[in-house]
C-alpha positions in Angstrom: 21.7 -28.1 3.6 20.5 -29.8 6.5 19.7 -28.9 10.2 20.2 -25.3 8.4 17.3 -23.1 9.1 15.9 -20.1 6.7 14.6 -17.0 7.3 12.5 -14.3 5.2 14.0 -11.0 3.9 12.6 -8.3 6.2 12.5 -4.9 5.2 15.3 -4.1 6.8 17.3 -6.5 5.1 15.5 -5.3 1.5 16.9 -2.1 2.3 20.5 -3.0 3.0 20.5 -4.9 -0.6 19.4 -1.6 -1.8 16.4 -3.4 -3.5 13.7 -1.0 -1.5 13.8 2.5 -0.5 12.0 3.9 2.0 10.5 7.5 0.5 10.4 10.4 3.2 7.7 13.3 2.2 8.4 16.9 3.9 5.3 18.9 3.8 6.2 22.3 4.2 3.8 25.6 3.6 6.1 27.3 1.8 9.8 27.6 0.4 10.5 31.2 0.9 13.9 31.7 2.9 13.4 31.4 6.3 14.6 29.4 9.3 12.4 26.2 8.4 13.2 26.2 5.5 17.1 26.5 5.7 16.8 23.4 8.2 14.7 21.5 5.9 16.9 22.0 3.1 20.1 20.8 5.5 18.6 17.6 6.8 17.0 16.7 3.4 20.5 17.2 1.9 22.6 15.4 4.6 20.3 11.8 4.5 21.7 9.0 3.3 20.5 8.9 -1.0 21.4 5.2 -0.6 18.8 4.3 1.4 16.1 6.7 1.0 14.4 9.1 -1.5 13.2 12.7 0.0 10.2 14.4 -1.8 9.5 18.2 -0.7 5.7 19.1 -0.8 5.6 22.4 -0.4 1.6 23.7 0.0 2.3 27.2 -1.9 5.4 27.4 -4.3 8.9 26.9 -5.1 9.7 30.6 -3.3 13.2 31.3 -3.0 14.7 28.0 -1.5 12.6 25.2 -3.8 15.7 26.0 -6.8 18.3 25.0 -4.6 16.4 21.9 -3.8 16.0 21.0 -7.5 19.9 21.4 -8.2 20.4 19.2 -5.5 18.3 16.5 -7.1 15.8 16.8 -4.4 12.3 15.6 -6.2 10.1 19.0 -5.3 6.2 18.9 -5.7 4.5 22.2 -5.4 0.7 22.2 -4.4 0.1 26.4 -6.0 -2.4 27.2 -2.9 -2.4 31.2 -2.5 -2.4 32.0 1.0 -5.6 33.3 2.4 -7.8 31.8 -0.2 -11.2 29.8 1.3 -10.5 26.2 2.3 -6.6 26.5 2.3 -4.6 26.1 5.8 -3.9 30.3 6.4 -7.3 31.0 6.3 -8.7 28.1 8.5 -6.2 29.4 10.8 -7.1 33.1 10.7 -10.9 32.0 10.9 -10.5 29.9 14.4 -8.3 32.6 15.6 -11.0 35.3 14.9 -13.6 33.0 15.9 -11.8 32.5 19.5 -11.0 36.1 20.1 -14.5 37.7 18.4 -12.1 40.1 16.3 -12.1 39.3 12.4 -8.7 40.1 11.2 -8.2 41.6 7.4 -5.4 40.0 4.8 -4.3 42.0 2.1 
């Protein structure tokens, strides 16, 4: 045709043809059943499936919550990090908190 002009496919236009899905990771430190994780589980289940793919990382377990996620055909990763261990997020936190205040605090 001519005189008629073409343009590339842009993302967005990849996305509308349903050829690419953009992939949405929630990081969460755990799935037991609490406030964050009620909201998590609403706005992962209320986006659009057409357009994009929702993985839950949760940093300790599955808890109480990461079932319902599953039956919802929600793809849920779980990292197994106890809290408190050396080197995992609780305890870097506990450390710089007892570090700031000169108070070690005791985990059981």
């Amino acid at each position: 045709m001519r005189g008629e002009t073409r343009r590339q496919c842009t993302t967005s236009d990849l996305v509308l043809l349903g050829l690419l899905m953009i992939t949405i990771v929630h990081l969460i430190t755990g799935l037991e059943t609490a406030g964050a994780e009620r909201m998590l589980f609403r706005l992962v289940a209320r986006t659009d499936r057409d357009r994009f793919r929702s993985v839950v990382v949760s940093i300790t377990g599955a808890g109480s919550v990461g079932p319902a996620f599953r039956e919802a055909g929600v793809e849920l990763m779980t990292l197994g990090v106890r809290r408190g261990l050396p080197g995992s997020p609780g305890s870097a936190r506990a450390s710089a908190s007892s570090t700031r205040t000169g108070r070690c605090r005791s985990r059981s």
